[in-house]
Residue, then its C-alpha position, 0 to 999 in steps of 0.5 A: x575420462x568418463x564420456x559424458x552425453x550432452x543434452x540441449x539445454x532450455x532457457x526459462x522463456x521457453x520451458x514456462x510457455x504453454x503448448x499450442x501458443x496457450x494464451x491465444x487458444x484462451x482467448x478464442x475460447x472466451x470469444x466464442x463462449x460470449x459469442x454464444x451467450x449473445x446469440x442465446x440472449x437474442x435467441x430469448x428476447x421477444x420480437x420487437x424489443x430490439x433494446x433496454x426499454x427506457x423511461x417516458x419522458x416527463x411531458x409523457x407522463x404528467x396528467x391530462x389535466x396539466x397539459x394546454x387546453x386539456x381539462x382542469x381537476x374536475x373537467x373544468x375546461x381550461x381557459x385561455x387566460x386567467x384572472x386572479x382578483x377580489x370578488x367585489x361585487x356580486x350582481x346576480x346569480x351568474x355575474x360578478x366583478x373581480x378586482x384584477x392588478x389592470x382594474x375591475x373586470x366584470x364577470x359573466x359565469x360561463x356555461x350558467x343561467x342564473x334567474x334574472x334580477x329586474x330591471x324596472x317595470x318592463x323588466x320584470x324579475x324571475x323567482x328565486x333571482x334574489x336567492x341565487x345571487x346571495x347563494x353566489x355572494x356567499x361562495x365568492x363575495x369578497x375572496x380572492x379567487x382565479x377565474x378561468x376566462x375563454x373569451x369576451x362577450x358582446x358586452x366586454x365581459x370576461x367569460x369564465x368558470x370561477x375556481x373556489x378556494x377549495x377547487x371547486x367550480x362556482x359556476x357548477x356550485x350554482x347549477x347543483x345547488x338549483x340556483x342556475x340552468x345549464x346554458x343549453x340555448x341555441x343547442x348548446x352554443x354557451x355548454x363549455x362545461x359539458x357536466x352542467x346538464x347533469x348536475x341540473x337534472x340531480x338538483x331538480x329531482x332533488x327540488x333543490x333551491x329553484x326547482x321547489x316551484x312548479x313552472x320554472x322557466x329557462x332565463x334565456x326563454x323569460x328574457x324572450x318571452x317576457x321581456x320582449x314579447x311581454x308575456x310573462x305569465 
């Protein structure tokens, strides 16, 4: 009988299996490659960027003008409360009634001096009193307006700038169109709308509405003057 040499036999397990344990050497090689690619990226990244930038947030990014006690469109100041009415009356070229939900509230237009209506014989009136109350009647009267309101005066007014329809600031339309002054009495104590100086100086080179006369005088100086020291030259 033919002698036959044996050799070791192998189960399927162990002839498929890889050298060197395989699938843990594959392992260590894809650690250490990601390992690499992260310290190259931190290696890449700009000082003081430790992670993805995120986006501002909402309050961060809506307008100055939107925010409490900043500014209006325009630099209007905002108010601290607001009235929405009828124009119902219009009494002279900074006052007016507005027709709220609670009643009729009387309106004096902020940062504005408008020439004074008389007031019997010992009250004169100035030049150009009539003409600006009719410029305001015809921006306001009857419309249904918001009056941004900052205080009440000695009188129980309400002390407001006067939205138009259009956005636009009544009490600035007066002053650019030469039917009121800038309220700069007392160094500017009554100047919320710090605009106001500036539109007075473009409507009086332009000779626009009260500037075509020589000598206008200031109301706030007409009702001292004239009205208290009765010279009213």
């Amino acid at each position: 009988m033919a002698h036959c040499e044996r050799f070791p036999t192998w189960s399927p397990a162990v002839r498929g299996k890889p050298p060197f344990g395989g699938s843990k050497l594959t392992a260590l090689i894809v650690a250490l490659i990601l390992a690499a690619a992260g310290a190259i990226v931190n290696w890449l990244q700009p000082p003081g960027q430790d992670g993805p930038r995120t986006a501002p947030s909402p309050q961060a990014q809506a307008p100055a003008q939107n925010r409490p006690g900043a500014a209006l469109a325009g630099g209007v100041p905002q108010g601290s409360y607001t009235l929405t009415g009828a124009i119902v009356n219009v009494a002279d070229g900074d006052t007016v009634t507005l027709r709220a939900p609670d009643g009729q509230r009387k309106i004096r237009m902020d940062s504005i001096d408008a020439p004074e209506e008389g007031h019997g014989a010992d009250q004169p009136g100035q030049p150009y009193a009539e003409a600006s109350r009719k410029h305001l009647a015809g921006l306001v009267a009857g419309k249904t307006l918001t009056a941004q309101c900052y205080e009440k005066d000695q009188y129980g007014r309400d002390v407001c700038a006067l939205i138009l329809e259009d956005g636009r600031s009544a009490n600035r339309a007066q002053v650019e169109a030469g039917y009121a002054w800038a309220y700069t009495a007392r160094q500017g104590d009554y100047l919320r709308d710090k605009a106001m100086p500036d539109l007075q100086r473009q409507a009086r080179s332009a000779g626009r509405g009260l500037w075509a006369q020589q000598g206008a005088m200031q109301p706030w100086k007409w009702r001292y003057d004239c009205w208290r020291q009765r010279q009213c030259g």
